[in-house]
N, CA, C and O atoms as a Tripos MOL2 file, in Angstrom:
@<TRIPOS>MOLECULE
protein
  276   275    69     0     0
PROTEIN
NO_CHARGES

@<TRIPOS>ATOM
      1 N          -0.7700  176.7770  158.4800 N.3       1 UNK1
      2 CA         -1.2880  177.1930  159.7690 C.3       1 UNK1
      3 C          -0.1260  177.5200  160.6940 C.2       1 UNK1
      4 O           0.8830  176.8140  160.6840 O.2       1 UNK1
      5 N          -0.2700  178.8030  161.6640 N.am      2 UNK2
      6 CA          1.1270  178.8250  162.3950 C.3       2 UNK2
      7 C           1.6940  178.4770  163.4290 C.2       2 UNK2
      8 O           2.7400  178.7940  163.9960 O.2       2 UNK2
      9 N           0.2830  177.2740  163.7490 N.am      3 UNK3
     10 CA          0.4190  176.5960  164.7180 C.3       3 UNK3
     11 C           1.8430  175.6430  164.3660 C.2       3 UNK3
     12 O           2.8050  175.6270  165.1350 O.2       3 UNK3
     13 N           1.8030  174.9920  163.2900 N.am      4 UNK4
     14 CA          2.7640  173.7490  162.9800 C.3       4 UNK4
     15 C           3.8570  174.7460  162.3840 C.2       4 UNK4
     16 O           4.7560  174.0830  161.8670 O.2       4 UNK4
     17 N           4.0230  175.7700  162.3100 N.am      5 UNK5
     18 CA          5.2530  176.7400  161.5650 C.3       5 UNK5
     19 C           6.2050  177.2990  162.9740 C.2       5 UNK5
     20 O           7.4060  177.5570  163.0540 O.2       5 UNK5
     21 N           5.1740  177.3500  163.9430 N.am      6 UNK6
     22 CA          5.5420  177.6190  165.3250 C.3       6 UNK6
     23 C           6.6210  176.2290  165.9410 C.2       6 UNK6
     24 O           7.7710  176.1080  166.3620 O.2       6 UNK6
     25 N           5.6500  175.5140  165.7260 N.am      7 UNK7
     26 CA          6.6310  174.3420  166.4040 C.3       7 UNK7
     27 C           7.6220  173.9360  165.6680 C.2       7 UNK7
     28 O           8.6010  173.6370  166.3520 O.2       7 UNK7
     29 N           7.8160  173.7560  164.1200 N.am      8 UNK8
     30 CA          8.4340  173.5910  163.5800 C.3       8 UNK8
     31 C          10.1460  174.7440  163.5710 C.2       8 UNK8
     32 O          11.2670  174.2370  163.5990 O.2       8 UNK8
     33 N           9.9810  175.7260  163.5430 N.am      9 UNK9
     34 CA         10.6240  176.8940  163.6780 C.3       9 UNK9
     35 C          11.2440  176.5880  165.5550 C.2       9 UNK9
     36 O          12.3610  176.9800  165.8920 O.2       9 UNK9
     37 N          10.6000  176.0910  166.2320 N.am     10 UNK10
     38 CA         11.4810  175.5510  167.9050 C.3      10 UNK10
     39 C          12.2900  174.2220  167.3070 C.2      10 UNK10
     40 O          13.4780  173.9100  167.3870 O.2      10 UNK10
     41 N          11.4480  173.7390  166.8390 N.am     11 UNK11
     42 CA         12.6130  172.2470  167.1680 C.3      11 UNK11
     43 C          13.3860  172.6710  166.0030 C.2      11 UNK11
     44 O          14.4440  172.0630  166.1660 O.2      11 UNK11
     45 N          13.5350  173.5850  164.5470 N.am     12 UNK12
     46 CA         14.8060  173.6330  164.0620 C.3      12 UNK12
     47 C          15.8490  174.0400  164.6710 C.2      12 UNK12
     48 O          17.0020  173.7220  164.3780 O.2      12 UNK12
     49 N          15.3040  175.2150  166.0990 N.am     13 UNK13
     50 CA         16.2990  175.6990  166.7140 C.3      13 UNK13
     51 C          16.5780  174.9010  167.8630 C.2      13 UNK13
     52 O          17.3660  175.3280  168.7070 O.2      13 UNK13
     53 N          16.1520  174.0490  167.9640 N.am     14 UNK14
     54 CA         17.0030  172.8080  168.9230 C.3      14 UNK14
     55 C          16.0710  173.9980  170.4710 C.2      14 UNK14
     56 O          16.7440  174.4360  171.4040 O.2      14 UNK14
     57 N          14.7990  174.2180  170.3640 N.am     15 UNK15
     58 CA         14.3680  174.8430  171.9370 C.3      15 UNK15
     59 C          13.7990  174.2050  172.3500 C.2      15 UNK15
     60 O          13.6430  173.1980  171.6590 O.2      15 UNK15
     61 N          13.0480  174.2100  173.7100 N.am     16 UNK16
     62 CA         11.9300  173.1830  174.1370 C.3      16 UNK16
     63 C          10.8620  174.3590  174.3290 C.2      16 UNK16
     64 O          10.9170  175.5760  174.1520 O.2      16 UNK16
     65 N          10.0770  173.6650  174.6740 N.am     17 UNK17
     66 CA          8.5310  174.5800  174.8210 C.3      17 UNK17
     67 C           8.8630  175.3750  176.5000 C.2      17 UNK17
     68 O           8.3270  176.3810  176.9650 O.2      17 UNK17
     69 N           9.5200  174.8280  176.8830 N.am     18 UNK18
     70 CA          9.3990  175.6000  178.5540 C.3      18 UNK18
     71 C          10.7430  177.0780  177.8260 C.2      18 UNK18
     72 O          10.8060  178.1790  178.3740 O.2      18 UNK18
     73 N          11.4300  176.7850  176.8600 N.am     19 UNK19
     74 CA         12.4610  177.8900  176.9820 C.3      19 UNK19
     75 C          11.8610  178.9770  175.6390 C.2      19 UNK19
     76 O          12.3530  180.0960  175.4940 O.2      19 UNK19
     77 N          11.0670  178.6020  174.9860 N.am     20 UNK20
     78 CA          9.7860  179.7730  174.4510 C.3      20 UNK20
     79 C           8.7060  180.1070  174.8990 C.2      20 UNK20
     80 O           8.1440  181.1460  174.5540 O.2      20 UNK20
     81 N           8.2500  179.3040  175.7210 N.am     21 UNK21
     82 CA          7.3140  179.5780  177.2920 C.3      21 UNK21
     83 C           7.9750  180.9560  178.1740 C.2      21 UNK21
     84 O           7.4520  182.0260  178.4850 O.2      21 UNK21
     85 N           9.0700  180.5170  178.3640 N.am     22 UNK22
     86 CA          9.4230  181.4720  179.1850 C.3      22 UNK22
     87 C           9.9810  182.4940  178.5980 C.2      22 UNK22
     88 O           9.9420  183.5080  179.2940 O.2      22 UNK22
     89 N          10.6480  182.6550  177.2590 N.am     23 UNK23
     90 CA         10.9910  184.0520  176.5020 C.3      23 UNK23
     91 C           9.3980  184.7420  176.2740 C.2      23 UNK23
     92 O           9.3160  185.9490  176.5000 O.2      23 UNK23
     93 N           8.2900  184.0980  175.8860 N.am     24 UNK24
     94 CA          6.9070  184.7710  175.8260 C.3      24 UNK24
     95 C           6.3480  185.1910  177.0670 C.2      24 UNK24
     96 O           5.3420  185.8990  177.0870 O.2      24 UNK24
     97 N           6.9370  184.8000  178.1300 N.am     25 UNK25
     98 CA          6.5720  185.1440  180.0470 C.3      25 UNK25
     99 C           4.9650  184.6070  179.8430 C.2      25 UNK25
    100 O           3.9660  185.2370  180.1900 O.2      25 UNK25
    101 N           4.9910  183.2650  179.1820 N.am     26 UNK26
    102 CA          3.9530  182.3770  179.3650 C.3      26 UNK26
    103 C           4.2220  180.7770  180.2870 C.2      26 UNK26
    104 O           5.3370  180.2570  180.3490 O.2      26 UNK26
    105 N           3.1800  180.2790  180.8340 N.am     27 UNK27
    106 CA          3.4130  179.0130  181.0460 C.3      27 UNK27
    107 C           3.2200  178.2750  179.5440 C.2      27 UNK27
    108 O           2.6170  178.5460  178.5060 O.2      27 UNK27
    109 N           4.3600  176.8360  180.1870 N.am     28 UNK28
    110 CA          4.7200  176.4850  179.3670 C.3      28 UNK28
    111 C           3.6310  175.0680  178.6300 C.2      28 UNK28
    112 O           3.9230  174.1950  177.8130 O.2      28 UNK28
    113 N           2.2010  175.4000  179.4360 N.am     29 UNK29
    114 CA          1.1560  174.2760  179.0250 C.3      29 UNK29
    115 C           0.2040  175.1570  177.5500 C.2      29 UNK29
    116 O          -0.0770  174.6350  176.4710 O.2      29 UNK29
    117 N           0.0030  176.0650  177.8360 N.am     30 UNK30
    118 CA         -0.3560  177.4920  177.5730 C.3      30 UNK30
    119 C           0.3290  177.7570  176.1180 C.2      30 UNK30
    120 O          -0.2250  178.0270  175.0530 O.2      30 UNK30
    121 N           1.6890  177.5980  176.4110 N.am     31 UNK31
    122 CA          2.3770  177.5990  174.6820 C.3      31 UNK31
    123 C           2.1980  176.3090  174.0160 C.2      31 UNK31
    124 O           1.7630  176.3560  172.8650 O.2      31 UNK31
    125 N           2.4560  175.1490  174.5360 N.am     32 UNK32
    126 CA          1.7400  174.0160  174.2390 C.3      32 UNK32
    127 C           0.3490  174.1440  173.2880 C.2      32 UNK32
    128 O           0.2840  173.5710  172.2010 O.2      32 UNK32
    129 N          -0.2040  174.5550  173.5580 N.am     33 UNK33
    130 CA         -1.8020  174.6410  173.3270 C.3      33 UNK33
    131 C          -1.8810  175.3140  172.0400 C.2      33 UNK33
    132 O          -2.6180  174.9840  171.1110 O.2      33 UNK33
    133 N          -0.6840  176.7290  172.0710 N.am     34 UNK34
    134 CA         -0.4910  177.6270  170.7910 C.3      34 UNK34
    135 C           0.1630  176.3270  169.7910 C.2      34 UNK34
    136 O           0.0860  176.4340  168.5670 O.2      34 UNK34
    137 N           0.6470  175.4100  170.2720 N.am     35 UNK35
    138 CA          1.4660  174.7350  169.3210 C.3      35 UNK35
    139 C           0.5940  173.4670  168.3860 C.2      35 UNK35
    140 O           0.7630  173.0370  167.2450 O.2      35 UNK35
    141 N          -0.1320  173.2190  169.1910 N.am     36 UNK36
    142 CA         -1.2590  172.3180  168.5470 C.3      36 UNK36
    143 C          -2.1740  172.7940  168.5810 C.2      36 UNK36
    144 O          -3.0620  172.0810  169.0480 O.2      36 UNK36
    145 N          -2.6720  174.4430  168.0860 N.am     37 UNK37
    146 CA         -3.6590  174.7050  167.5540 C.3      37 UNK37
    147 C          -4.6740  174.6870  168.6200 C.2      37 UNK37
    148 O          -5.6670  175.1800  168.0840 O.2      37 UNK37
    149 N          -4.9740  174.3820  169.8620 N.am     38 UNK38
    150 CA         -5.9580  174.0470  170.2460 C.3      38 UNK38
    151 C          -6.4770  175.5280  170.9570 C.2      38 UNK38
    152 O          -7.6360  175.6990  171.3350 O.2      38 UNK38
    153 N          -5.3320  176.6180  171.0700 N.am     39 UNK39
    154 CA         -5.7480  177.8150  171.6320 C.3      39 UNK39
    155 C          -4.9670  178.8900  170.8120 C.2      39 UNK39
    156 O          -3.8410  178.6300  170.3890 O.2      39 UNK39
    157 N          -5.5880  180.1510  170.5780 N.am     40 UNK40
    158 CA         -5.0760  180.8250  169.4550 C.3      40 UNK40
    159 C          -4.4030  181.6230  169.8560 C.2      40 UNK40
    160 O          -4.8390  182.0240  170.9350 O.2      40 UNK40
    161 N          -3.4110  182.1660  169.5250 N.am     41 UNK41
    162 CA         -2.2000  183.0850  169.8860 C.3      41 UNK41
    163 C          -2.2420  184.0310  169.9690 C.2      41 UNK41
    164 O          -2.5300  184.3390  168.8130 O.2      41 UNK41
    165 N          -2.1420  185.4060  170.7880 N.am     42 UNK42
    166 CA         -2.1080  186.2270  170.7190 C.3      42 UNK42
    167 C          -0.9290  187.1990  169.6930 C.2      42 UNK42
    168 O           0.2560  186.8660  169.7290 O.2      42 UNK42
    169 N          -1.3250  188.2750  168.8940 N.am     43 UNK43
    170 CA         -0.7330  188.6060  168.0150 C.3      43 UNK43
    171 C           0.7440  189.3250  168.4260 C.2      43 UNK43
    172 O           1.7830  189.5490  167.8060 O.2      43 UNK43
    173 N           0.3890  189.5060  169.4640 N.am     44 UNK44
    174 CA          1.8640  190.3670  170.2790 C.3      44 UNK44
    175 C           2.8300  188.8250  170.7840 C.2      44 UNK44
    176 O           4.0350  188.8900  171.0260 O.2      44 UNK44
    177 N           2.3770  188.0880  170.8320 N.am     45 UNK45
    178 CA          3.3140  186.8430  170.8400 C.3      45 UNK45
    179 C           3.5760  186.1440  169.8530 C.2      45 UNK45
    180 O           4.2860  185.1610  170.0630 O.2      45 UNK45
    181 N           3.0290  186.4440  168.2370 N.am     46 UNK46
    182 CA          3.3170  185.9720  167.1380 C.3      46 UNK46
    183 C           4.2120  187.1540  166.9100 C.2      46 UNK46
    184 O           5.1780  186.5550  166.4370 O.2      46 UNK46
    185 N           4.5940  188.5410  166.9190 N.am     47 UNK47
    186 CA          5.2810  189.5210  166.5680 C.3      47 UNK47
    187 C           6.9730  189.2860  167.5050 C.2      47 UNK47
    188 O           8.0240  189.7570  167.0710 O.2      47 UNK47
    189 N           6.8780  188.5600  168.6690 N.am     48 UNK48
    190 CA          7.9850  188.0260  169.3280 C.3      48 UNK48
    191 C           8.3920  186.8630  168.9620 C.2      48 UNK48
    192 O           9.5640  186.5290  169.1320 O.2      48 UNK48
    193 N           7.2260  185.8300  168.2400 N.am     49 UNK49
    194 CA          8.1890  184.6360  167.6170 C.3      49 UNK49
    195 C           9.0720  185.0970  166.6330 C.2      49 UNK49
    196 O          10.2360  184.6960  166.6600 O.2      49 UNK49
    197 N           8.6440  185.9860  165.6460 N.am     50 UNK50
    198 CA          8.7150  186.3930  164.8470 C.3      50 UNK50
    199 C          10.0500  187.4620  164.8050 C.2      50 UNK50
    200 O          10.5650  187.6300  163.6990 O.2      50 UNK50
    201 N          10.6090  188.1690  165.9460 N.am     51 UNK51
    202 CA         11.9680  188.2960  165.7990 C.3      51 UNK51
    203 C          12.4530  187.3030  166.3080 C.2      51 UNK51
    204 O          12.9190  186.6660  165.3630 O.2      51 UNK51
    205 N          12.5770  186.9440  166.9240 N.am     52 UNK52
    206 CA         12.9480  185.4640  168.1900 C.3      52 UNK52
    207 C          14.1410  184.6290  166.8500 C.2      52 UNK52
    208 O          15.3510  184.4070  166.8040 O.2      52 UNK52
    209 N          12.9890  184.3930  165.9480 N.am     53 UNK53
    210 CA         13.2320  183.7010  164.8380 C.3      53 UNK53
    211 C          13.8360  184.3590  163.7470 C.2      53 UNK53
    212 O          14.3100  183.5880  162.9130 O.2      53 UNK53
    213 N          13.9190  185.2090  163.5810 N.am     54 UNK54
    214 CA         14.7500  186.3050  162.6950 C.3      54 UNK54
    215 C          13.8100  185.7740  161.2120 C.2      54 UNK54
    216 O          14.2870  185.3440  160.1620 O.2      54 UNK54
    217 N          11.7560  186.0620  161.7070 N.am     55 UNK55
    218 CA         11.3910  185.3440  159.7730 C.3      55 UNK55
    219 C          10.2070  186.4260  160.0270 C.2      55 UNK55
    220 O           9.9970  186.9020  161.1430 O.2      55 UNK55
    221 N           9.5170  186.7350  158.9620 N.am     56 UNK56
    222 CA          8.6040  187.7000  158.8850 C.3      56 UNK56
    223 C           6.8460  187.1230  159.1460 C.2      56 UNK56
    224 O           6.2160  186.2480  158.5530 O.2      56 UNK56
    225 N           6.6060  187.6690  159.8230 N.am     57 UNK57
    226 CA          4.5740  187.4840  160.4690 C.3      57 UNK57
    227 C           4.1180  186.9970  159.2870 C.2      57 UNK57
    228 O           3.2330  186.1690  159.5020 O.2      57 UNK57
    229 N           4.4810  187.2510  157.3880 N.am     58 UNK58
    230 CA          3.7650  186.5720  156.3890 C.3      58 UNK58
    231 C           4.4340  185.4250  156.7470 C.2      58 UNK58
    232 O           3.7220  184.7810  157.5180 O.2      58 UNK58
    233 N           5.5340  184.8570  156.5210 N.am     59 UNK59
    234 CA          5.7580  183.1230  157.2380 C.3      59 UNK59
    235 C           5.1460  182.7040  158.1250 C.2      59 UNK59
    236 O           4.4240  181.7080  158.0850 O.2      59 UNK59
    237 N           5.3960  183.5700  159.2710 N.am     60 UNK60
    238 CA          4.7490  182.5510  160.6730 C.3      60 UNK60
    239 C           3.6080  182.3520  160.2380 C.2      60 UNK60
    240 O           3.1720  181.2120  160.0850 O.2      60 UNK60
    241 N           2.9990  183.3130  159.9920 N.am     61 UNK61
    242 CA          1.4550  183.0480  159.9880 C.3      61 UNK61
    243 C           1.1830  182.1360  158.7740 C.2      61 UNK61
    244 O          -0.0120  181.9290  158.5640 O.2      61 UNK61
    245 N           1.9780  181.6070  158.0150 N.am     62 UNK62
    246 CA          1.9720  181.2370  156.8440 C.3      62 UNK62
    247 C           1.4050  181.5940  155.2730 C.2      62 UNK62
    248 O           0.8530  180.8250  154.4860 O.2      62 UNK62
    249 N           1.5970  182.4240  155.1730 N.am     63 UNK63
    250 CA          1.0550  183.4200  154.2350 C.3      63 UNK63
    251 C           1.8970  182.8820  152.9700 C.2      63 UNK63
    252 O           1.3980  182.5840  151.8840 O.2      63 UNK63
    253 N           3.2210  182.8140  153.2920 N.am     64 UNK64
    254 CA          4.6400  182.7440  152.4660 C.3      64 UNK64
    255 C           5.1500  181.1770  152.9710 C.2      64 UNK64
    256 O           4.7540  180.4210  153.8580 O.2      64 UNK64
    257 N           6.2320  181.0940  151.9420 N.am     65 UNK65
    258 CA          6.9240  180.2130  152.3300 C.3      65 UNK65
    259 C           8.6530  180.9270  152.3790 C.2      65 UNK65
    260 O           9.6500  180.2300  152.1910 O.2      65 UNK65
    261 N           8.6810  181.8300  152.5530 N.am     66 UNK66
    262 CA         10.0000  182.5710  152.6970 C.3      66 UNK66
    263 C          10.3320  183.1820  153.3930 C.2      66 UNK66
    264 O           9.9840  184.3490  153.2090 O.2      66 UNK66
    265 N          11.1050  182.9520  154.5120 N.am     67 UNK67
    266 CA         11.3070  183.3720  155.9770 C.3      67 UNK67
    267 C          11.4450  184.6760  155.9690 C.2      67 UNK67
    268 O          11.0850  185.3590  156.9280 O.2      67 UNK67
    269 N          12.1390  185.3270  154.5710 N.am     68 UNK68
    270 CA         12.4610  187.0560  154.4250 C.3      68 UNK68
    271 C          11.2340  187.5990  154.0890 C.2      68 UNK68
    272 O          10.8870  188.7080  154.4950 O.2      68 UNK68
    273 N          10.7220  187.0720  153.5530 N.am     69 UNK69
    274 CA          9.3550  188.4350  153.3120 C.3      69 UNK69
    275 C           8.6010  188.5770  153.8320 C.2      69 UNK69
    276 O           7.8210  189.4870  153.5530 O.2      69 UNK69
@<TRIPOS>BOND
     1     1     2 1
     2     2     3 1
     3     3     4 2
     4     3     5 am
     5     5     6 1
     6     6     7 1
     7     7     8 2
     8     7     9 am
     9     9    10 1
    10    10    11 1
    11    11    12 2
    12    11    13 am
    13    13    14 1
    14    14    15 1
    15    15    16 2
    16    15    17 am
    17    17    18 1
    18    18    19 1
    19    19    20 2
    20    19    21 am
    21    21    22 1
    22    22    23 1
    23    23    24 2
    24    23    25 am
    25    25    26 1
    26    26    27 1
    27    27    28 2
    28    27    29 am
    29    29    30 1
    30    30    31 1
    31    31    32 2
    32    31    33 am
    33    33    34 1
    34    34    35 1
    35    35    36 2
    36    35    37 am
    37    37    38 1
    38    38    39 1
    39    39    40 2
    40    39    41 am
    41    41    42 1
    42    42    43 1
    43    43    44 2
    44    43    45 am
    45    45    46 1
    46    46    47 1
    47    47    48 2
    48    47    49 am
    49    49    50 1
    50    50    51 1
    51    51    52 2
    52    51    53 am
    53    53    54 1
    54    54    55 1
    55    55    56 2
    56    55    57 am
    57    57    58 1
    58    58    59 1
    59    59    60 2
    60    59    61 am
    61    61    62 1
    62    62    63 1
    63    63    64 2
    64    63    65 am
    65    65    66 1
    66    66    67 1
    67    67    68 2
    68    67    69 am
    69    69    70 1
    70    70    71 1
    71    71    72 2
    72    71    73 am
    73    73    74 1
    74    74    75 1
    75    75    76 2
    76    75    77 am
    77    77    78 1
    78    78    79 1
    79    79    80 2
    80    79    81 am
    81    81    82 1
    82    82    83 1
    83    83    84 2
    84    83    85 am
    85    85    86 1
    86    86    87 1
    87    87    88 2
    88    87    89 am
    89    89    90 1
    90    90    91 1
    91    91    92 2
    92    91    93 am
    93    93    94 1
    94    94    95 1
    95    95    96 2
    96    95    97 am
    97    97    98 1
    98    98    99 1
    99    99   100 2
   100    99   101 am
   101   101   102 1
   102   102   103 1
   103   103   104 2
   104   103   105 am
   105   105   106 1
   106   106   107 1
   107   107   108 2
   108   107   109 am
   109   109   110 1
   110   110   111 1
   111   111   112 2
   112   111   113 am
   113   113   114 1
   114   114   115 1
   115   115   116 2
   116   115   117 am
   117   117   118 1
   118   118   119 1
   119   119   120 2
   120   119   121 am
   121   121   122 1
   122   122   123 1
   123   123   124 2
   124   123   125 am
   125   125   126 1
   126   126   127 1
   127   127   128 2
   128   127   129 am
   129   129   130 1
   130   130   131 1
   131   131   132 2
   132   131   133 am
   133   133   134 1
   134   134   135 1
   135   135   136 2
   136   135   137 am
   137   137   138 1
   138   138   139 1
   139   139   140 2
   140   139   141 am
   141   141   142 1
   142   142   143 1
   143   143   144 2
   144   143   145 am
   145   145   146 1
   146   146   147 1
   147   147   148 2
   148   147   149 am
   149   149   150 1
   150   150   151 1
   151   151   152 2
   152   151   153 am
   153   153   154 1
   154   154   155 1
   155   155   156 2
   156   155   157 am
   157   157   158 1
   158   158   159 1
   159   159   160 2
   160   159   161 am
   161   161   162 1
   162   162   163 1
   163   163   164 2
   164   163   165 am
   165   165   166 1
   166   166   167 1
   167   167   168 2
   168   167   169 am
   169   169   170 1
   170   170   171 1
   171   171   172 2
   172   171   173 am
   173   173   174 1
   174   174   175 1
   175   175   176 2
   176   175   177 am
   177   177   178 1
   178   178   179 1
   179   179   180 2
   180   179   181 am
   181   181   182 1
   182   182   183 1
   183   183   184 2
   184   183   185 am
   185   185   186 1
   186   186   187 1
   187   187   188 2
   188   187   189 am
   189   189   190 1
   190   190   191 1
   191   191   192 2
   192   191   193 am
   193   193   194 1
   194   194   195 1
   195   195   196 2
   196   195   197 am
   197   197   198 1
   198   198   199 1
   199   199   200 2
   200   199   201 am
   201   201   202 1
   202   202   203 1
   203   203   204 2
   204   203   205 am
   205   205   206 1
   206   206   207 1
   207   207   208 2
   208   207   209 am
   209   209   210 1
   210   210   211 1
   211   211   212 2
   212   211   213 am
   213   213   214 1
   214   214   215 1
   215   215   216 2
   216   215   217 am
   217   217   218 1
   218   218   219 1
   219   219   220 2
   220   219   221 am
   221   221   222 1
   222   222   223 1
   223   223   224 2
   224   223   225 am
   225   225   226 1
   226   226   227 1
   227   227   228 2
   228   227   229 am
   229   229   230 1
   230   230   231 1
   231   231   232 2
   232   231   233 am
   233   233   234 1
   234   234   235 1
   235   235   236 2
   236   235   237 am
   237   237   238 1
   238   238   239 1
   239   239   240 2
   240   239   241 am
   241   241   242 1
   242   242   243 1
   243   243   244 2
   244   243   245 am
   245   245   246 1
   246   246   247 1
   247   247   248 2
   248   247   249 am
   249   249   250 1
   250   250   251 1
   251   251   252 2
   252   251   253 am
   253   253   254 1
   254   254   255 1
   255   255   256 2
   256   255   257 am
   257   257   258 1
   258   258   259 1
   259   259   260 2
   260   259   261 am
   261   261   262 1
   262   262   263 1
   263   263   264 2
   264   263   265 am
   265   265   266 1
   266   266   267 1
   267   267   268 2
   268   267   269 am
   269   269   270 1
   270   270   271 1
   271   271   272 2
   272   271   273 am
   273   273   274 1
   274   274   275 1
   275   275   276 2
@<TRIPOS>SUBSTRUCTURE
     1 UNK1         2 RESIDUE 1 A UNK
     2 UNK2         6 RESIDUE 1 A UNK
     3 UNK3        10 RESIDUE 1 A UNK
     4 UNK4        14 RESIDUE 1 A UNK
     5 UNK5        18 RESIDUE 1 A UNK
     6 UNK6        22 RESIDUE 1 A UNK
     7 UNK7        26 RESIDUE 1 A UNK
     8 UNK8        30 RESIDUE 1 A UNK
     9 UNK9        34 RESIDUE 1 A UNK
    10 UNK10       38 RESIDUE 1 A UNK
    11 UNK11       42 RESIDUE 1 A UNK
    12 UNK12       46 RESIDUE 1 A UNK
    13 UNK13       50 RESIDUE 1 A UNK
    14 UNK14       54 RESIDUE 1 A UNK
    15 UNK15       58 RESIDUE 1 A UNK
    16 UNK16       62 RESIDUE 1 A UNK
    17 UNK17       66 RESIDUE 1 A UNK
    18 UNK18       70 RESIDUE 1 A UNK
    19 UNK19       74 RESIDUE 1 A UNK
    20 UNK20       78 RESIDUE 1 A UNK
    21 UNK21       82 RESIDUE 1 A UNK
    22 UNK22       86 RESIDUE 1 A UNK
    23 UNK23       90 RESIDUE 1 A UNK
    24 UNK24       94 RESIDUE 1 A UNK
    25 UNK25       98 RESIDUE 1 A UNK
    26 UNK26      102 RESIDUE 1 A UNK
    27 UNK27      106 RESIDUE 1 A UNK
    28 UNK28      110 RESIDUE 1 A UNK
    29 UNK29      114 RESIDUE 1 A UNK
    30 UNK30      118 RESIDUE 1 A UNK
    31 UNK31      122 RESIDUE 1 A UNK
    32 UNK32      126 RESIDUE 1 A UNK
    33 UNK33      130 RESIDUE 1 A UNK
    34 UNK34      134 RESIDUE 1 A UNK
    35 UNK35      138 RESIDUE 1 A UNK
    36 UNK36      142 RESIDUE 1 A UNK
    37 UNK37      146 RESIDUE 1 A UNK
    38 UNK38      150 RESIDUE 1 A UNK
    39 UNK39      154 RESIDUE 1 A UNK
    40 UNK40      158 RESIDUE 1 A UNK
    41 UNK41      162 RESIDUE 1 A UNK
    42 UNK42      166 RESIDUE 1 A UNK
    43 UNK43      170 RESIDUE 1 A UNK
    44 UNK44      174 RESIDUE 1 A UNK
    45 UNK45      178 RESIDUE 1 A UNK
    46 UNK46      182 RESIDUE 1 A UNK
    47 UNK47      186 RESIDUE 1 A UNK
    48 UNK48      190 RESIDUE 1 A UNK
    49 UNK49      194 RESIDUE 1 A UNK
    50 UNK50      198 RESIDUE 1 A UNK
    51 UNK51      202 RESIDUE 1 A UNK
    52 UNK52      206 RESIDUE 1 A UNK
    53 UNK53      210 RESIDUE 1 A UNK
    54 UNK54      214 RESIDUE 1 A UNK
    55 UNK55      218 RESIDUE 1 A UNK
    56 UNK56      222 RESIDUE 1 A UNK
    57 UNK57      226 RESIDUE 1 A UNK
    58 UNK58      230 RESIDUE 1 A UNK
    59 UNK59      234 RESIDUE 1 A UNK
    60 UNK60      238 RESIDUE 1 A UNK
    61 UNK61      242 RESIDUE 1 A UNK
    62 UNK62      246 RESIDUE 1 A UNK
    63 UNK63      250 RESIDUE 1 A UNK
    64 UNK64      254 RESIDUE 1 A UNK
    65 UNK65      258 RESIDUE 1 A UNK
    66 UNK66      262 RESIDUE 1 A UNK
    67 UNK67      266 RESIDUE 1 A UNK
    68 UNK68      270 RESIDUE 1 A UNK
    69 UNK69      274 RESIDUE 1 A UNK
């Protein structure tokens, strides 16, 4: 699920939720919510995690387990 691939993918990079809050020009309760699943993400903000993170939309979204493809 890319809820837990999301959060997982911040804290490898040592971010907090207010400093991917604010690269998405979201509040930072709002990304919260994307992070535990409880509100669903818009796809134009999964396409910005997604360079952010230098891994491909089949990872985030979890499709793959391989950040390149």
């Amino acid at each position: 699920m890319y809820f837990k691939r999301i959060g997982d993918l911040r804290i490898d990079h040592d971010k907090t939720q207010r400093e991917i809050a604010d690269m998405l020009l979201c509040n930072r309760q709002v990304y919260a919510r994307y992070e535990r699943g409880i509100r669903e993400i818009p796809v134009s903000m999964l396409i910005k995690l997604a360079e952010y993170y230098h891994v491909s939309m089949d990872y985030l979204v979890g499709l793959t387990d391989d950040p390149g493809s």
